[in-house]
DSSP file (Angstrom, degrees, kcal/mol; ACC not computed):
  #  RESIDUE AA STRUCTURE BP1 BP2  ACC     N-H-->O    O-->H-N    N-H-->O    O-->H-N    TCO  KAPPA ALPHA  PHI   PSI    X-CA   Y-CA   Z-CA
    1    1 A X     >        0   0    0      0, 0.0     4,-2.5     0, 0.0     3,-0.1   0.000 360.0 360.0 360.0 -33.6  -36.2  -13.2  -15.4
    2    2 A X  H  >  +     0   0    0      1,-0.2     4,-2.7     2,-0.2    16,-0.5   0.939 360.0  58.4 -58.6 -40.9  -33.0  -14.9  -15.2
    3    3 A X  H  4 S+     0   0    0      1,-0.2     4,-0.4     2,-0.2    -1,-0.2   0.798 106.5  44.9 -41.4 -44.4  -33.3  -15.8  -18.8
    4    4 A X  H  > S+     0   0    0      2,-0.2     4,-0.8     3,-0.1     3,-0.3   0.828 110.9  55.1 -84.8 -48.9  -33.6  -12.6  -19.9
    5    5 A X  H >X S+     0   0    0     -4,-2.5     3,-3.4     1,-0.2     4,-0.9   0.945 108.1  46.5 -55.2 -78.7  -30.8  -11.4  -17.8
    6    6 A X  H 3< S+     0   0    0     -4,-2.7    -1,-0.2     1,-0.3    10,-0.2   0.620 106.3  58.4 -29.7 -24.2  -28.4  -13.7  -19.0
    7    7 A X  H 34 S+     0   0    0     -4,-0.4     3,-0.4    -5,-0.4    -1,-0.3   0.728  97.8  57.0 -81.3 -18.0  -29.1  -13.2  -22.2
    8    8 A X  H << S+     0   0    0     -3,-3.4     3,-0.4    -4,-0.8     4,-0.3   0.491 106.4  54.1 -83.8 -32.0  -28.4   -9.7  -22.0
    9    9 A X     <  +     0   0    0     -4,-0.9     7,-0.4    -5,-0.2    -1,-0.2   0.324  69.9 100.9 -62.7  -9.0  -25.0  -10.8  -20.8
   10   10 A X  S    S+     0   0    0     -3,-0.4    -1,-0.2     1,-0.2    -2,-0.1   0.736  92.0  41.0-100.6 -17.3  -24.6  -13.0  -24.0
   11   11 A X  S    S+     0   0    0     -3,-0.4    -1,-0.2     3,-0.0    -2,-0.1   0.963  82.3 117.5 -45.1 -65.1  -22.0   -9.4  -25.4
   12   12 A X        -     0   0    0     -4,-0.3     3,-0.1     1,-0.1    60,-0.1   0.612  68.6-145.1  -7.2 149.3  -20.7   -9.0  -22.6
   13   13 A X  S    S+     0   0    0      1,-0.3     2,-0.6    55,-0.1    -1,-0.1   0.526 104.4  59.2-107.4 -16.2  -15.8   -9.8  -22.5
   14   14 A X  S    S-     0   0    0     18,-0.1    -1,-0.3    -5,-0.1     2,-0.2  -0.964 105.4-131.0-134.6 140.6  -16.8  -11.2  -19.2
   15   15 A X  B     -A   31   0A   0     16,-1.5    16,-0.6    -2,-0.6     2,-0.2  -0.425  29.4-164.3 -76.7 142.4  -19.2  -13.9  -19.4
   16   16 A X        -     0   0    0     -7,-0.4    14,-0.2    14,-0.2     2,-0.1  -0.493  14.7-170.8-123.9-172.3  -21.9  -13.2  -17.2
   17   17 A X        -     0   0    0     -2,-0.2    12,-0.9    12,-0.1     2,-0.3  -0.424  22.3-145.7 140.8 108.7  -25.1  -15.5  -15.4
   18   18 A X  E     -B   28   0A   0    -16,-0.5    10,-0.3    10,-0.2     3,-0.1  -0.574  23.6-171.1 -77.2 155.9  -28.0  -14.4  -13.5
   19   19 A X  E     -     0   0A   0      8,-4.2     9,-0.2     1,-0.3    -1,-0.1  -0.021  59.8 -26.8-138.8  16.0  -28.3  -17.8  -10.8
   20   20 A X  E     -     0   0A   0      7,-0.5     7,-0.7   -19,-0.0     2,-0.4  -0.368  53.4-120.9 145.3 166.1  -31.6  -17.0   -9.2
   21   21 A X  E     -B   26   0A   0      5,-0.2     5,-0.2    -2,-0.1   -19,-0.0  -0.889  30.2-171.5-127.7 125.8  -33.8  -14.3   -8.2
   22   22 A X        -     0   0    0      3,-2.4     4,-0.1    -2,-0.4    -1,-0.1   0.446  66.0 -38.8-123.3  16.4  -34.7  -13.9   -4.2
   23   23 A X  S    S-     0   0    0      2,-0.1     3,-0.1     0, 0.0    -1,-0.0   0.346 124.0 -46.8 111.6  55.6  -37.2  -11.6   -2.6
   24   24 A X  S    S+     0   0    0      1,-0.2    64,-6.3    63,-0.1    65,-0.9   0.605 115.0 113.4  65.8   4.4  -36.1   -8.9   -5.4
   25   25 A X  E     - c   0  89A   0     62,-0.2    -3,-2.4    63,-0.2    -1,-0.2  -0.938  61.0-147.9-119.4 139.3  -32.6   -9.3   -4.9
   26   26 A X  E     -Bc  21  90A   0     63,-3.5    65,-1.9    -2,-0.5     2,-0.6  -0.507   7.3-134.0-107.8-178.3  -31.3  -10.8   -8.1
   27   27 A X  E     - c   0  91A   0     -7,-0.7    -8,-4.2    -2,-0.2    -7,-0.5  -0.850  27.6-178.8-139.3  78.4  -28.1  -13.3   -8.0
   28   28 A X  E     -Bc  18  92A   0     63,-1.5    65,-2.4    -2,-0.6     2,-0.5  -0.630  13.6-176.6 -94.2 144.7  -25.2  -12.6  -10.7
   29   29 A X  E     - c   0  93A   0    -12,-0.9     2,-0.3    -2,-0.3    65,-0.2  -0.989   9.2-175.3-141.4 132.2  -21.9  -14.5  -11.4
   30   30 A X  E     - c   0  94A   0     63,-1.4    65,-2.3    -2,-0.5     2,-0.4  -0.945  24.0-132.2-142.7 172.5  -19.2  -13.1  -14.2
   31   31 A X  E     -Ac  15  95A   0    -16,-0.6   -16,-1.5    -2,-0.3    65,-0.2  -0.954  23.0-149.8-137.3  91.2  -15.9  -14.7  -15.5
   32   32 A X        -     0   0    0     63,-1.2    65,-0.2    -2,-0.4     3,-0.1  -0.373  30.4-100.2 -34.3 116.7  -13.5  -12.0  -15.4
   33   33 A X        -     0   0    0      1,-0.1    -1,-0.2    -2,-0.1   -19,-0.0  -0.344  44.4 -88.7 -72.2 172.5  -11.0  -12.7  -18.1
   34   34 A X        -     0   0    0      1,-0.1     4,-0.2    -3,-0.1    -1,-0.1  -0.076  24.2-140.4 -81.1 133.1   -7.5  -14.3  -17.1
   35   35 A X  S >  S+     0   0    0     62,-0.5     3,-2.5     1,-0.1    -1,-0.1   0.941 110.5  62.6 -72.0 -48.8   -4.7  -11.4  -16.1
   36   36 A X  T 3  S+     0   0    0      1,-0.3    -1,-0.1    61,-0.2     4,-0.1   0.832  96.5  59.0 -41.3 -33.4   -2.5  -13.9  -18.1
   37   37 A X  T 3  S+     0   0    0      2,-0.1     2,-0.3     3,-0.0    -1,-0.3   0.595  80.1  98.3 -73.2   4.1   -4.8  -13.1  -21.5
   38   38 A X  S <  S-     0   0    0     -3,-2.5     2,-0.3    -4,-0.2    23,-0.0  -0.670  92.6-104.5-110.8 152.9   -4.2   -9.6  -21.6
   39   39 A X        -     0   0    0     -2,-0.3    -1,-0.1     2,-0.1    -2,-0.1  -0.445  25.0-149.2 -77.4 125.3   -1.6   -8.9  -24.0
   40   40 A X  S    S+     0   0    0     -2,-0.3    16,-2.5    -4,-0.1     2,-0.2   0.454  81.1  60.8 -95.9  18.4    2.2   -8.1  -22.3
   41   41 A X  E     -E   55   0B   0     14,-0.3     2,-0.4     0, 0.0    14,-0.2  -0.943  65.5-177.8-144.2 131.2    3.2   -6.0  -24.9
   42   42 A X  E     -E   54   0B   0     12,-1.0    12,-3.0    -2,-0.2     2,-0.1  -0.992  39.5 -81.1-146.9 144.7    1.5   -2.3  -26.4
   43   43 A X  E     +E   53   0B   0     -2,-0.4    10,-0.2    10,-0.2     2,-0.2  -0.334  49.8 167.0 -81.5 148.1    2.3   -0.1  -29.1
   44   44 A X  E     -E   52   0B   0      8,-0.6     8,-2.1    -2,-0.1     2,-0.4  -0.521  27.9-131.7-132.3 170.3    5.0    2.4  -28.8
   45   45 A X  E     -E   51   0B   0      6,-0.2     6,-0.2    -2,-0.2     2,-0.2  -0.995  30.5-121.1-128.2 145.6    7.1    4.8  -31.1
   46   46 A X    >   -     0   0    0      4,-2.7     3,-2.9    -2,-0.4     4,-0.3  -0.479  29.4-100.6 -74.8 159.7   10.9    5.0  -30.9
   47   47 A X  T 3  S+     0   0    0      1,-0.3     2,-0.3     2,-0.2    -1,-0.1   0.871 129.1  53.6 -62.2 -48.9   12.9    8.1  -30.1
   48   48 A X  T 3  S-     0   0    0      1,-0.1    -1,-0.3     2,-0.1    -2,-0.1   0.178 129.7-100.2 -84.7  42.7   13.6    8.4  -34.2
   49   49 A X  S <  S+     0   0    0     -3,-2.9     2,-0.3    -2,-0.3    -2,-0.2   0.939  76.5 143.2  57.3  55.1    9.5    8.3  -34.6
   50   50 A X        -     0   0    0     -4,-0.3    -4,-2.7     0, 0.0     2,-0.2  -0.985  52.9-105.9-111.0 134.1    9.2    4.5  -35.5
   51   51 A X  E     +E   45   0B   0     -2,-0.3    -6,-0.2    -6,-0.2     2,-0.2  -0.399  50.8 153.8 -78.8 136.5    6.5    2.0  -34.5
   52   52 A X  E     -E   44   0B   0     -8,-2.1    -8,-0.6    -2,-0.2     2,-0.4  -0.420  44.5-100.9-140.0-139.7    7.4   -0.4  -32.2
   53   53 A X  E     -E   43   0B   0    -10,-0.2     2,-0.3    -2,-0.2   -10,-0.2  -0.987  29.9-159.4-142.2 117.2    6.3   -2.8  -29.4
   54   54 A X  E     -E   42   0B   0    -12,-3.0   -12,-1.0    -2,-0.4     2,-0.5  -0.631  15.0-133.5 -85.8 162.6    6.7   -1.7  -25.8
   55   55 A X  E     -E   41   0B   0     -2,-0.3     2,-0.4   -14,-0.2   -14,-0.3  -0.886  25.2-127.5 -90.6 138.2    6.7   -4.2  -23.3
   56   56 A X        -     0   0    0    -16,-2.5     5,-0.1    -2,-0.5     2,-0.0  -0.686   6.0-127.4-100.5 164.6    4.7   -3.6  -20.3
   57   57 A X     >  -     0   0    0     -2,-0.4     4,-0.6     1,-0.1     5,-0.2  -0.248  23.3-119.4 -65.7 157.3    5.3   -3.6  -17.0
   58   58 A X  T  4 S+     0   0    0      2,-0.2     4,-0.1     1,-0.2    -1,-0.1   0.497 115.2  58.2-105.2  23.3    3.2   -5.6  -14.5
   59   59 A X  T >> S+     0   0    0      2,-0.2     3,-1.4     3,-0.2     4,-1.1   0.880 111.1  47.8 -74.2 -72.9    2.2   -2.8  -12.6
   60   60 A X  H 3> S+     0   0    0      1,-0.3     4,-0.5     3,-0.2    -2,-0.2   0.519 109.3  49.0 -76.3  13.4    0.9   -1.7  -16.0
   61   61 A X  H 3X S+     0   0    0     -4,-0.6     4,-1.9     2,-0.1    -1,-0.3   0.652 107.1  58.4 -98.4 -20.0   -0.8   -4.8  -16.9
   62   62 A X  H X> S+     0   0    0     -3,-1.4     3,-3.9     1,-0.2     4,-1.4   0.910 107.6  46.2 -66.9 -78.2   -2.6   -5.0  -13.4
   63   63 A X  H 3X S+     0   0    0     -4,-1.1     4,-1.0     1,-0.3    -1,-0.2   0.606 106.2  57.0 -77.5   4.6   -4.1   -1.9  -13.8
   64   64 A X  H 3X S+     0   0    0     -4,-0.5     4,-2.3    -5,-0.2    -1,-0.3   0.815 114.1  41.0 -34.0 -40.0   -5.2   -2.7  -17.2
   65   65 A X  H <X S+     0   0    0     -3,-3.9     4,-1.2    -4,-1.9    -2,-0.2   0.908 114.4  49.1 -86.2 -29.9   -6.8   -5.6  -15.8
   66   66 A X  H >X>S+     0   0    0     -4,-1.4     4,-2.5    -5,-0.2     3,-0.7   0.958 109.1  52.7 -43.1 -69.9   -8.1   -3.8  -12.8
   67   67 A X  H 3X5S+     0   0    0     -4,-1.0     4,-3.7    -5,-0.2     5,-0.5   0.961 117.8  43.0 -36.8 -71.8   -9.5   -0.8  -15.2
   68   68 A X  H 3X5S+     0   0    0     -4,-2.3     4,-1.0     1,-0.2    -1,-0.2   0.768 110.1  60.6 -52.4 -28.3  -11.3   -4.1  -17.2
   69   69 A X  H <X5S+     0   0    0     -4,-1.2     4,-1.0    -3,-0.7    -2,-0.2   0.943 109.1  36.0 -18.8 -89.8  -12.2   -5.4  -13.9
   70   70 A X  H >X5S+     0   0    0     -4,-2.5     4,-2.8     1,-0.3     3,-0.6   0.880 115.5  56.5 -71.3 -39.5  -14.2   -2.7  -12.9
   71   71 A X  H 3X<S+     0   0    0     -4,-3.7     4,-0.7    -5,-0.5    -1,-0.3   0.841 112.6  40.7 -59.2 -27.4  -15.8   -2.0  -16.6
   72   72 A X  H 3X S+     0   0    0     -4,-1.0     4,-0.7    -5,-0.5    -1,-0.2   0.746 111.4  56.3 -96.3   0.4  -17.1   -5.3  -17.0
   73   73 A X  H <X S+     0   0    0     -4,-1.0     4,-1.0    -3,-0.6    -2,-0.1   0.962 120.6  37.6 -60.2 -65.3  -18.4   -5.3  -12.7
   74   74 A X  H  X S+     0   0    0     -4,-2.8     4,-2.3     1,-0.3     5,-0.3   0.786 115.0  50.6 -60.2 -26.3  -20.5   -1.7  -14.0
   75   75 A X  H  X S+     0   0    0     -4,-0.7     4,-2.7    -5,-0.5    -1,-0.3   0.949 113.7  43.9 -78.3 -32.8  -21.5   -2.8  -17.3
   76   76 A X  H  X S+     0   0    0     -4,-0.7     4,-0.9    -5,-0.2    -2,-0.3   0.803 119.0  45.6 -65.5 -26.3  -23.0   -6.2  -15.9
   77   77 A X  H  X S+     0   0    0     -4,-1.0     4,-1.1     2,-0.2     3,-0.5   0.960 112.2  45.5-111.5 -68.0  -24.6   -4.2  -13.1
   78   78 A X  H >X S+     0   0    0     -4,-2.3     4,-1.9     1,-0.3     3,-1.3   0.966 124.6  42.9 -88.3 -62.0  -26.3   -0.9  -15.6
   79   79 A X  H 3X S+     0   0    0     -4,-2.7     4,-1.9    -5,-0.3    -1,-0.3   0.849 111.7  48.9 -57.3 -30.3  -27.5   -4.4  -18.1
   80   80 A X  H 3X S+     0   0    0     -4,-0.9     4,-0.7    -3,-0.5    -1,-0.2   0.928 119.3  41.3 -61.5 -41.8  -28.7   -6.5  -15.1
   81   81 A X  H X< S+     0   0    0     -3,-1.3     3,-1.6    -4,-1.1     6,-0.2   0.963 117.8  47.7 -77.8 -57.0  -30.7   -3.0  -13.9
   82   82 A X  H 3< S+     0   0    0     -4,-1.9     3,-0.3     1,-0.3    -1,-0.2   0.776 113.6  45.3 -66.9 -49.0  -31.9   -2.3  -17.6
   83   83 A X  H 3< S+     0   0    0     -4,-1.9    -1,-0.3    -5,-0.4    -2,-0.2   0.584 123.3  29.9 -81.4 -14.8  -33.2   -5.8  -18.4
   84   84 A X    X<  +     0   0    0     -3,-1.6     3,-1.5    -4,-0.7    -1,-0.2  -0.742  67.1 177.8-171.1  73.4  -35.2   -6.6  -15.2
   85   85 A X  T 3  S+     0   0    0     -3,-0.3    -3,-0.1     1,-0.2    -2,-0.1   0.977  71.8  67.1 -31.0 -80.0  -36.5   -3.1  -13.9
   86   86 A X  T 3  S+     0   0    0      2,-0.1    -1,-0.2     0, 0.0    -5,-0.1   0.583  78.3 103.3 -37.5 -16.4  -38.5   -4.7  -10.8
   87   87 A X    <   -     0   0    0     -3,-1.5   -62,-0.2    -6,-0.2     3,-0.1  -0.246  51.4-167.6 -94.3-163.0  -35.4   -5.9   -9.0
   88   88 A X        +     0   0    0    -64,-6.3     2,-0.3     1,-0.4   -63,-0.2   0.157  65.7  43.0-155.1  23.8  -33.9   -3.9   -5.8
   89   89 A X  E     -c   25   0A   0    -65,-0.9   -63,-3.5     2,-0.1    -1,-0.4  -0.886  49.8-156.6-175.5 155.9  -30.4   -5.7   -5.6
   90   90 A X  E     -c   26   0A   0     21,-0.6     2,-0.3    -2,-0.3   -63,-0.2  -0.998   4.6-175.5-100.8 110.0  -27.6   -6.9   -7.1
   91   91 A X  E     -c   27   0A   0    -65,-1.9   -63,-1.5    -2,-0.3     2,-0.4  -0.897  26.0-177.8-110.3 166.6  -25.5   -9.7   -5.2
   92   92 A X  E     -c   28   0A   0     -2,-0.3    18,-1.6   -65,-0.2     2,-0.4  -0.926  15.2-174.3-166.9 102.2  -22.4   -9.9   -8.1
   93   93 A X  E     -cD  29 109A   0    -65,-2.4   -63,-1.4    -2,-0.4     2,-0.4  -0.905  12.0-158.4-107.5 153.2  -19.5  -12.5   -7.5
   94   94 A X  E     -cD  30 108A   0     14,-2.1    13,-1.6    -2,-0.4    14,-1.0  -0.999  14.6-162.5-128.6 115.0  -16.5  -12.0  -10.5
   95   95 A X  E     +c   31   0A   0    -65,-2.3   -63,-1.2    -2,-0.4     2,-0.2  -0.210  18.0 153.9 -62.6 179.3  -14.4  -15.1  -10.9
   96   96 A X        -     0   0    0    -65,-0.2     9,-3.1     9,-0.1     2,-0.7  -0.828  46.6 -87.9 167.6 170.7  -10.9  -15.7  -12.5
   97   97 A X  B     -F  104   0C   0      7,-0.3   -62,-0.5    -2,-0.2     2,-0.2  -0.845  37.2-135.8 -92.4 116.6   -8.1  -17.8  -12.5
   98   98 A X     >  -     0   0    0      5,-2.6     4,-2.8    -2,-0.7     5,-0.4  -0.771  14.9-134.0-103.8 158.6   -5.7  -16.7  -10.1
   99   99 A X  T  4 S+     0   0    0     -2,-0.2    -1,-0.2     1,-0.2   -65,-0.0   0.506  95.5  50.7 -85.7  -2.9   -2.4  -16.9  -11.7
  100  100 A X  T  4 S+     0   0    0      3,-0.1    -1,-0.2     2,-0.0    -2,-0.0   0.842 124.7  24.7 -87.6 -32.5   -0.4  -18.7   -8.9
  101  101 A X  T  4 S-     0   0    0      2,-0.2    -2,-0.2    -3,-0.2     3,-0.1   0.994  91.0-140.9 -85.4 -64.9   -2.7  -21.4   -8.3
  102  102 A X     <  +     0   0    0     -4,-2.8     2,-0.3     1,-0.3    -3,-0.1   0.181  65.8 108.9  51.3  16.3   -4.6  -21.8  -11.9
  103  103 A X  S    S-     0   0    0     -5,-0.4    -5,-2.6    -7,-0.0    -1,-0.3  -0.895  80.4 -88.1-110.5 163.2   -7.8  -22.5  -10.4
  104  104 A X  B     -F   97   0C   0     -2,-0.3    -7,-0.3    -7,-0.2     2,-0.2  -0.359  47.1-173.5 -56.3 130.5  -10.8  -20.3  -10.2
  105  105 A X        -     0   0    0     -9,-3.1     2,-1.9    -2,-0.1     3,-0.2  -0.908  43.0-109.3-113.0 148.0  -11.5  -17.5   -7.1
  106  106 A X        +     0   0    0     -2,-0.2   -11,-0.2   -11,-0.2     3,-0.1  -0.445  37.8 179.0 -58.9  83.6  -13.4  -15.8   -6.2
  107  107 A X  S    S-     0   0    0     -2,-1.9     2,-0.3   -13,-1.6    -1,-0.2   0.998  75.3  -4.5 -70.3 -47.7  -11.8  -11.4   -7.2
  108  108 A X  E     -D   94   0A   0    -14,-1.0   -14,-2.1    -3,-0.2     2,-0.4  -0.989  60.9-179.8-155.3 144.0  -14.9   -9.3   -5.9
  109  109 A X  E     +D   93   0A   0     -2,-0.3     2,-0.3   -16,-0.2   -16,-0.2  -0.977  21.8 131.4-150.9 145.0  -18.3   -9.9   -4.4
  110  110 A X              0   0    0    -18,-1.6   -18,-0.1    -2,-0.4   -17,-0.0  -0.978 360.0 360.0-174.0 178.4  -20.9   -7.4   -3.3
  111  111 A X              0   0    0     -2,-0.3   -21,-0.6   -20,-0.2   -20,-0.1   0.513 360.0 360.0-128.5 360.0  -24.5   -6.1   -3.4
C-alpha cells in the first residue's frame, strides 16, 4: 500500500512518502518547498498602466507560502484517502528548511 501511495505523490510541488502503514493508520512525510524558493518579486502595473515587477513584502511572501503550505497538506491528504480507501488515519509530518538555521524541521504534524 505504501507503494501505491507514494506513487500517487510522484505530481505532487511537495514531495511526498507514505513510511509505513499501522493498524489502519497510514504514516506520511512531505517536503514542503523552501520559503526562500518562492519568488520575491510579482507582477504589477504602474500608475501610467505599464508592466512592472512589484517587490513583495514578507508578510506577503509568508502567506503565499502558508496558502502553499496548506494546499499541498490537503492535496497529500484527499490523494493518500483516494489511493488506499481501507485506511482510517492519516499521521502527516511537512518538513522544510527553516531559513535561520538551513537545516530541515519539522512545520506541521497531525492525524
Amino acid at each position: 500500500m505504501c507503494e501505491a501511495v507514494s506513487t500517487a505523490f510522484a505530481d505532487n510541488p511537495a514531495t511526498g512518502c507514505a513510511v509505513g502503514v499501522q493498524e489502519g493508520i497510514l504514516s506520511v512525510v512531505i517536503r514542503q518547498p523552501d520559503l526562500d524558493s518562492l519568488p520575491d518579486q510579482t507582477p504589477a502595473m504602474t500608475s501610467a498602466g505599464r508592466p512592472t515587477l512589484k517587490k513583495l513584502t514578507q508578510r506577503d511572501r509568508m502567506l503565499w507560502w502558508l496558502t502553499t503550505l496548506g494546499s499541498n497538506i490537503i492535496a497529500t491528504l484527499k490523494q493518500a484517502l483516494a489511493t488506499a480507501p481501507a485506511i482510517t488515519a492519516i499521521d502527516l509530518a511537512a518538513l522544510t528548511r527553516i531559513p535561520d538555521t538551513q537545516r530541515l524541521g519539522i512545520i506541521a504534524y497531525g492525524r
